[in-house]
C-alpha positions in Angstrom: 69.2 140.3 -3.6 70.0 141.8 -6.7 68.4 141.0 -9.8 70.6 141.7 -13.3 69.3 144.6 -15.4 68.8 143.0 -19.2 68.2 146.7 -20.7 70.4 148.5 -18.6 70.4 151.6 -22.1 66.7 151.9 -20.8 67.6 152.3 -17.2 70.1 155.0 -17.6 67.8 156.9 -19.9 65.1 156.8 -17.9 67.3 157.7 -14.8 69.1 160.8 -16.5 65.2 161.4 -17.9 64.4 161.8 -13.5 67.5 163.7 -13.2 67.2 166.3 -16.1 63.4 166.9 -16.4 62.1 169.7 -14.8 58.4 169.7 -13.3 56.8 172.7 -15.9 53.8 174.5 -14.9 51.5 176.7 -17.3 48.4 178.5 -16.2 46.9 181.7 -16.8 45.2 183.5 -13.6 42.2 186.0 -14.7 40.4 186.1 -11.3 37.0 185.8 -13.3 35.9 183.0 -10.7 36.2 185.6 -7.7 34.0 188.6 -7.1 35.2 191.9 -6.8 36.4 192.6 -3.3 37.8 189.2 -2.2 41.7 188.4 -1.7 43.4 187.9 -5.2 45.0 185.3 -2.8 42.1 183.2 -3.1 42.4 182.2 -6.9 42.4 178.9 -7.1 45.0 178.8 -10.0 47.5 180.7 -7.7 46.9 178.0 -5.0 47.4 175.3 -7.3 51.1 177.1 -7.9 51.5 178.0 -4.8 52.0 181.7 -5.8 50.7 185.0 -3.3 50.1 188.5 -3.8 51.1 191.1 -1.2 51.1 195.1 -1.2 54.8 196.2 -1.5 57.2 199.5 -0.6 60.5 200.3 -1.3 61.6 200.6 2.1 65.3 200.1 3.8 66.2 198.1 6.2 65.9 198.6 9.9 68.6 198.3 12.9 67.9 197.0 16.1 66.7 200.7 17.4 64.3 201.0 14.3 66.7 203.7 12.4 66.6 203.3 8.9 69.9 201.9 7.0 71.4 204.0 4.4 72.1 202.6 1.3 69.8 199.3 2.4 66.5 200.4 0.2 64.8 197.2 -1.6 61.0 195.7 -1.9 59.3 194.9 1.0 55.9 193.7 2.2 54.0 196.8 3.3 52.7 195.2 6.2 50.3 198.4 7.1 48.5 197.9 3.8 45.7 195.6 3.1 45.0 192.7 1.5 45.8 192.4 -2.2 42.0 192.2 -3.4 40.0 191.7 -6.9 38.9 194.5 -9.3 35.9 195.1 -11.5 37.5 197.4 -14.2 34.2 198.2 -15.7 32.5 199.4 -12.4 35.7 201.5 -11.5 35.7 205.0 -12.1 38.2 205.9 -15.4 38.4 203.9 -18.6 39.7 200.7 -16.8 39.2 198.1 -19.7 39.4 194.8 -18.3 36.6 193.2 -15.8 38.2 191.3 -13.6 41.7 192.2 -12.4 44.0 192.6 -9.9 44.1 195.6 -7.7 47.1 197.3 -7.7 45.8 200.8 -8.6 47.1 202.3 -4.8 50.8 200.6 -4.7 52.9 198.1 -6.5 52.1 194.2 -6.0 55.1 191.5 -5.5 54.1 188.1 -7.5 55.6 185.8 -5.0 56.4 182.4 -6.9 56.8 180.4 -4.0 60.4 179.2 -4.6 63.4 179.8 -6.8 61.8 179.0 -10.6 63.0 179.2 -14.7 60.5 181.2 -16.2 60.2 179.9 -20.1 57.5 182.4 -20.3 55.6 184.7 -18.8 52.5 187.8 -19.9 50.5 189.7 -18.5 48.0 192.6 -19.1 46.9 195.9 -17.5 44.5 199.0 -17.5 45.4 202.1 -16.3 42.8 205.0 -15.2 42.7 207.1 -17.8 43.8 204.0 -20.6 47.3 206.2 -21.8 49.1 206.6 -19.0 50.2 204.3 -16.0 50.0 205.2 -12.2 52.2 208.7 -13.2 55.1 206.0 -13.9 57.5 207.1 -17.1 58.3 204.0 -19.1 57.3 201.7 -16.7 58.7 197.7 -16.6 57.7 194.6 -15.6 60.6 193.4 -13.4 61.6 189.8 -12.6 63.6 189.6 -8.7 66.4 187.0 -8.2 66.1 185.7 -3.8 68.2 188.7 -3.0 65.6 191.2 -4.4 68.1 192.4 -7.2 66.9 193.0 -10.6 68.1 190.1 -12.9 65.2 191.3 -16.1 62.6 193.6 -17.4 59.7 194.0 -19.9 58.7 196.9 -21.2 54.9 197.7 -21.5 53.2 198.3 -24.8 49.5 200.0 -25.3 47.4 199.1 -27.6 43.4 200.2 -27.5 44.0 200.9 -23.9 45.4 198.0 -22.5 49.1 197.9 -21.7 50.7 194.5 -22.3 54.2 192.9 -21.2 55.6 189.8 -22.9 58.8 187.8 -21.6 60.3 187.0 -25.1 63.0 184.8 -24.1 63.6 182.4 -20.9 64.8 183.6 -17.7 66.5 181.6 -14.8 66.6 181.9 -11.1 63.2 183.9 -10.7 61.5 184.6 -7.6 59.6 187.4 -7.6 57.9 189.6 -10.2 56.9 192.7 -9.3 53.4 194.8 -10.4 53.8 198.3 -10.7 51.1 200.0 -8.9 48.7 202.1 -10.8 46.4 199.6 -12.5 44.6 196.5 -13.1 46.3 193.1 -14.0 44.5 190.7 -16.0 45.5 187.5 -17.8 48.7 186.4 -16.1 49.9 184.0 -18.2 53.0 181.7 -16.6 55.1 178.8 -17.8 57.6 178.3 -15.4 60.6 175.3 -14.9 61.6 174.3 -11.3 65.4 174.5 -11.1 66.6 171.3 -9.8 68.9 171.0 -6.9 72.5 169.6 -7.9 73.1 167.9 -4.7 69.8 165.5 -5.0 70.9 165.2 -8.6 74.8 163.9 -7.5 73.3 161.7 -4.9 70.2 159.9 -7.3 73.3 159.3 -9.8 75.8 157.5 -7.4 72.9 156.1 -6.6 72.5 154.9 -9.9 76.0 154.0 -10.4 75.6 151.8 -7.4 72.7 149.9 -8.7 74.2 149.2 -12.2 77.7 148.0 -10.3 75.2 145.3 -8.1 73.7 144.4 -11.5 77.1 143.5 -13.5 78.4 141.6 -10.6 75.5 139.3 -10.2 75.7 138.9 -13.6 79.1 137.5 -13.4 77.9 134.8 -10.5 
């Protein structure tokens, strides 16, 4: 039985409210909870987002004989490295000046985000060895990966007392990776990110909808 809808404004704006508003999630990891040494993987604040850390290369693809296809190159899980781990700056050799970061002195680190995501923003910082260069990169980026692995933005990294810092100034869609480049210590990850809704659920929740209010003026007319 169907019951009539008195304030059916109220039901279509709280409807288009579920079918517009995307879940948002802030947090800043800074691994200060983990001791030096253990799997970056293990911050809780990464769990709770359901991000992961791996070791990367830029490697190409394979055929079925294992020969390498030209022209295929893009970022791939070095699955002969180890574990993305935790870093004490201040007990590292060098002028690292951060304590706790994450280790990504030896090769660059993917930030996997765990699905396709809006970034509204996004920061991070980092210490290099010697605090003026980073890794022997020139005019190294931070890079944000579309799920194809292309390119789609870039910071670039300002230093200031030693630390080099990377700001997304304006909102980015259709983010799923971000890639560290290797040669220092990130700290302070700061992310705000959107999930991007799927159209199809969307379509179906407002025929849905549609249905519901339909149901409600005909029993009204009873």
């Amino acid at each position: 039985m169907f019951y009539h809808v008195k304030n059916k404004k109220a039901l279509i704006g709280l409807a288009l409210g579920l079918m517009l508003t995307q879940p948002v999630l802030a947090a800043t990891m800074n691994f200060d909870s983990l001791v030096a040494g253990t799997n970056a993987n293990s911050d809780s604040t990464a769990i709770d987002l359901g991000i992961t850390f791996n070791n990367v290369s830029f490697l190409p693809s394979k055929d079925v004989d294992g020969i390498d296809i030209a022209g295929s190159e893009h970022w791939q899980i070095d699955t002969t490295a180890s574990a993305v781990v935790v870093a004490n700056g201040a007990s590292l050799d060098g002028a690292y000046a951060q304590s706790n970061g994450l280790d990504a002195r030896d090769q660059p680190v993917m930030m996997h985000l765990g699905g396709i995501f809006n970034l509204a923003s996004f920061s991070l910082n980092a210490s290099s060895y010697d605090g003026s260069s980073f890794g022997g990169y020139y005019n190294p980026t931070l890079d944000f990966l579309d799920i194809n692995g292309n390119a789609i933005g870039s910071v670039a990294y300002t230093l200031s007392a030693g630390i080099f810092s990377a700001t997304l100034s304006a909102p980015l869609q259709g983010v799923v990776d971000v890639l560290l480049v290797g040669g220092a210590v990130y700290d302070n990850v700061s992310i705000n990110v959107a999930a991007v809704p799927v159209p199809g659920a969307v379509w179906l929740f407002g025929s849905a909808l549609m249905g519901f209010l339909g149901f409600s003026r005909r029993n009204t007319k009873v």
